[in-house]
N, C-alpha and C positions, 0 to 999 in steps of 0.2 A: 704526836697525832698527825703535823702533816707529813712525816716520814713514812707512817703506814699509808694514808691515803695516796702517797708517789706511787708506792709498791703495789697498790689495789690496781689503780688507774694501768701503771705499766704492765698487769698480769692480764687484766681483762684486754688491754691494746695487741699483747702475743697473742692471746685465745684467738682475736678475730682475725691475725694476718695469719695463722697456722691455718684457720677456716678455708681461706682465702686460696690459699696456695693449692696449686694440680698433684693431685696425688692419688696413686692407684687404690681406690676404697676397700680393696681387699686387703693390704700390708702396711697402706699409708705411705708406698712408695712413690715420689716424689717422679710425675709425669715429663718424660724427656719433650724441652721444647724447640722452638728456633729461636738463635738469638740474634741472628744477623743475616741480610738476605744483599745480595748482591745482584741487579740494581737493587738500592733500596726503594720500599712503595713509592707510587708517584712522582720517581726521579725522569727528567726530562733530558733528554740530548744526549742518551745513551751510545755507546759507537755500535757500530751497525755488525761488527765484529765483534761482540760480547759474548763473555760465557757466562751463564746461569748460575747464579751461586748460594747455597742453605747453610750457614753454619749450625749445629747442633750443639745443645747442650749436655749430651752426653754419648757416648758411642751409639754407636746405632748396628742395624743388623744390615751390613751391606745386599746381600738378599733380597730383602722390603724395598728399595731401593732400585727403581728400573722405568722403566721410560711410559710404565704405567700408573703409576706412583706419584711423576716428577715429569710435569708436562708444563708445556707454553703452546699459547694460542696465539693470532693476529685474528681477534672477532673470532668466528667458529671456527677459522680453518688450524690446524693442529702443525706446529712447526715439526720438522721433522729433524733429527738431533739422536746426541748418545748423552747414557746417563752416567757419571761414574762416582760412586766413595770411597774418601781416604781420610785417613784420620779421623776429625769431626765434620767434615766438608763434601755436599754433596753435589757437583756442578754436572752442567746439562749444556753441551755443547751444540751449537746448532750446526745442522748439514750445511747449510747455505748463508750466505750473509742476510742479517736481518735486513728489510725496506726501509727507505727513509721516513720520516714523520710519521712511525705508525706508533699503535699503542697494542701492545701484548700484556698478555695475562700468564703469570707463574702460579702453579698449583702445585701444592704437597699433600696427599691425600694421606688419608687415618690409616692406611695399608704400608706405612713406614712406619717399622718397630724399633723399640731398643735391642740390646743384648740380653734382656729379662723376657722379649715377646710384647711388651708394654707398647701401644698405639699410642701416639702422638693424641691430643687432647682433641683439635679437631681438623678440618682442612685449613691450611693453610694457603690463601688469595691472597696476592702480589700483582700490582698493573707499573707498569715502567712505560715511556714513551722513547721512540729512534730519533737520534737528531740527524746530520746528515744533510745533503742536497735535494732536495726535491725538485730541481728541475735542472738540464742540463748546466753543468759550469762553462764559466765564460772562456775561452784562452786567453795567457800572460799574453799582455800585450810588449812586445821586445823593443819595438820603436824602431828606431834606426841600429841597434844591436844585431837586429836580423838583417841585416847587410854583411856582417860577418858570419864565416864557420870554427872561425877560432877569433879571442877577442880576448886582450889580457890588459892590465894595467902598467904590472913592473916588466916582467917578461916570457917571450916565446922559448923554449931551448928545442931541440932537436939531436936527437943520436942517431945514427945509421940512415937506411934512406927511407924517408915517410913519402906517404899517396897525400896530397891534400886538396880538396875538392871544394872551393868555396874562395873565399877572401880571407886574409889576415888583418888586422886591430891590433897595434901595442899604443898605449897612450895612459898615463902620460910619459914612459921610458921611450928612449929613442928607439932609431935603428938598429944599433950597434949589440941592445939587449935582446935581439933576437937573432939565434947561434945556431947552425947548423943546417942551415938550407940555401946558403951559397948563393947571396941575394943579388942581383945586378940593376941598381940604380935606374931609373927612371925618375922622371920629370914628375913630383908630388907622387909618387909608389916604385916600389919595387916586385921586379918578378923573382922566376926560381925555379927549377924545372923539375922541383920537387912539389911544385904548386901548382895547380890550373887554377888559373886566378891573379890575384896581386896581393902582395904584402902591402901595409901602410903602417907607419909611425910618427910621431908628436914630433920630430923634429924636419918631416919631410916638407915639400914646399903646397902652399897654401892651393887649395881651400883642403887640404887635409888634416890639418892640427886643430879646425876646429870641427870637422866632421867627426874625428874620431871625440874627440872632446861630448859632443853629442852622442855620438853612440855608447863611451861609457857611462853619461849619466841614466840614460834608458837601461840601460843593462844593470844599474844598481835599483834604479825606479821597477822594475820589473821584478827582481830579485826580494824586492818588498812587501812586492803585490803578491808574490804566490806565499811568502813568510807570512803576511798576515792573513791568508782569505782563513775565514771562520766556519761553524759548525763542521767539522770532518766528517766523513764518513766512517773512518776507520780510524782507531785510533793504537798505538802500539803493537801493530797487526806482527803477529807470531816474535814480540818481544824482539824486534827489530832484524831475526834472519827469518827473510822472504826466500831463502832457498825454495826453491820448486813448488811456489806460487803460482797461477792463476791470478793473474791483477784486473780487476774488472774497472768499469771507469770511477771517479768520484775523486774525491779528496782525502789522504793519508798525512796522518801524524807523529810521528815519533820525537821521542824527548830525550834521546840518545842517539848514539850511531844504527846502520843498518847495514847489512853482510847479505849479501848474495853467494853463499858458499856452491849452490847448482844451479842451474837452468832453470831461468824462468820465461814462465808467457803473460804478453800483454793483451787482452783479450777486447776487443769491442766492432763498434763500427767507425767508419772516417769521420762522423761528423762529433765520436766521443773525446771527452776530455779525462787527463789525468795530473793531476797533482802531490808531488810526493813531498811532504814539508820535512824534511830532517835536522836535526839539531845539533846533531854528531855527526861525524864521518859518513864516508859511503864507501865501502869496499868490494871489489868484487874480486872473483879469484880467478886464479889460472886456468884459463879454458873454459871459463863458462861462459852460457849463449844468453841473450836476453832473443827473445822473439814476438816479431806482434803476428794478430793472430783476426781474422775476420773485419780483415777491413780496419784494422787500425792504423795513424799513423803518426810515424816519430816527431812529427811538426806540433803535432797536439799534445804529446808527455814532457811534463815539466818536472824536473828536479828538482828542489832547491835546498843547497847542502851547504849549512854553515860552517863546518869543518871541512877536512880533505874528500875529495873524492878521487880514489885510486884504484883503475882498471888492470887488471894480471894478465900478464904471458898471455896473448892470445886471447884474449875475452871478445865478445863482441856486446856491445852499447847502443842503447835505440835510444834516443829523446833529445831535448833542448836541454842543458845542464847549463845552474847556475850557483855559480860556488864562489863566498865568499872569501874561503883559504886559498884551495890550490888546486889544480886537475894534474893527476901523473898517469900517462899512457904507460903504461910498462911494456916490454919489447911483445912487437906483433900485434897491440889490441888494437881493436876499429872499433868505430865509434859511426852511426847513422844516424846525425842531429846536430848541434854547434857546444861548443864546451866554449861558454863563456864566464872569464874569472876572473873576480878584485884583486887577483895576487900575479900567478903566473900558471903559465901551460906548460906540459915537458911530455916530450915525445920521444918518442923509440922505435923507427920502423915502424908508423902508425901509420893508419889509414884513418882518416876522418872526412867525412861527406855529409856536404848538408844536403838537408830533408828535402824534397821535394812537393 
């Protein structure tokens, strides 16, 4: 007896979830839905660099599928974006980077069919909020680090003959670890007439051992501040190669290395700020230009590169760079901003200038 009343109970419990389920009334075919929406509803702190994303439960008719279909709003106004499917996946790229703190709206309308002609059950509403900066960012504060344009801890090297336009920093390594710029002694610094400016080192005579001493604490104290500032703007922007970017100002993320394989621009005005947080490496290559672009300047882009960062044959570099590993100028690169590092600097027939 209570063996059939199991079987009763579980036959009437299928009737009402078979009920239950979306399914074409004509065939009983089983109505294609969304299973996964990227942002998902109501997620907050979105990057500002996002792409739109609909995973599907079953193919779909790429066709139905177009920027009428598959739309995002900020309030009434209509983002303007491409639509594209592959696989099960149907993502919606925006033309422009999304604004900070706003809240948009993703729509999939009943005019998205399967591979049968079968419409989706109904629209589909999604709201996701931007995270992001909402009001200009501050600049790394450098300290006394910004007294140098080169600033290292263990040491300086140099190959063939470098332009250098600024001050030297080795501390806590002496003099002696810093090779190839044919230094001549003075009284607490040294010159070099591959320098406009002076060398200084941890072992030269006082009050410089502990100036410099001061200046690499600022320069790690700094190097913490741009690693920690929060909410991004962008986050894993084009999967860490910005080749032939467009950088506009805000705060960047990445959780890997990032490659500059071509020419990029840094786009803003003088009083904009940029922050690059990287986790990995930073490489650029051979003969690529970085450039700013309407009034921006190298004093206000901040690097900060937990790994190596190494500039190719002839590259050129705009910002304040701050690397915990290493900086390697490779022969010919120039650099407009200071390359300050926890490890060492190495040069090549470099030109480096600080910012003005």
């Amino acid at each position: 007896m209570r063996i059939r009343k199991f079987l009763t109970i579980t036959a009437v419990v299928s009737a009402i979830l078979f009920i239950g389920c979306d399914k074409n009334d004509d065939n009983n075919t089983p109505i294609s839905t969304v299973n996964e929406t990227f942002p998902a509803n109501n997620t907050a702190g979105v990057s500002r660099n996002a792409v739109i994303t609909a995973t599907f439960s079953d193919p779909m008719d790429a066709s139905t599928i177009t920027t009428s279909s598959f739309m995002v709003k900020q309030g009434t106004n209509e983002v303007s974006g491409s639509v594209n499917y592959s696989g099960d996946k149907a993502t919606f790229t925006p033309t422009d980077n999304l604004s900070a703190g706003k809240i948009y709206t993703a729509t999939i309308t009943r005019d998205v069919k399967d591979l049968t002609g079968q419409s989706i059950a109904s629209d589909l509403v999604w709201n996701f909020t931007t995270g992001g900066t909402l009001t200009i960012l501050s600049a790394v504060n450098l300290g006394a680090s910004a007294n140098y344009v080169i600033l290292a801890k263990t040491a300086i090297n140099n190959s063939s003959t470098s332009i250098i336009t600024g001050d030297l920093g080795l501390s806590p390594a002496a003099t002696s670890y810093i090779t190839g710029l044919a230094l001549t002694n003075a009284t607490g610094y040294a010159t070099s007439a591959q320098v406009t400016g002076k060398a200084y080192a941890a072992d030269m005579a006082d009050p410089t051992p502990i100036n410099l001493t001061t200046a690499v604490e600022n320069m790690i104290t700094a190097y913490n501040d741009a690693a920690d500032r929060p909410s991004p703007d962008f986050v894993e922007l084009a999967a860490g190669n910005i080749g032939g970017k467009t950088l506009t100002p805000g705060l960047y993320k990445w959780t890997n290395s990032v490659t500059i394989p071509s020419s990029i621009t840094i786009s803003g005005t003088a009083d904009d700020i940029w922050i690059f947080q990287i986790a990995g490496n930073l490489n650029m290559s051979t003969g690529i230009n970085m450039t700013l672009e309407g009034g921006a300047q190298a004093k206000n882009v901040f690097w900060q590169v937990a790994g190596e960062a190494t500039f190719g044959t002839t590259s050129h570099f705009e910002g304040i760079l701050l690397s915990m590993t290493g900086i390697t100028f490779q022969t010919g690169a120039t650099m407009n901003g200071r390359a300050l590092a926890q490890t060492a600097v190495i040069l090549d027939a470099s030109s480096v200038t600080e910012p003005q």
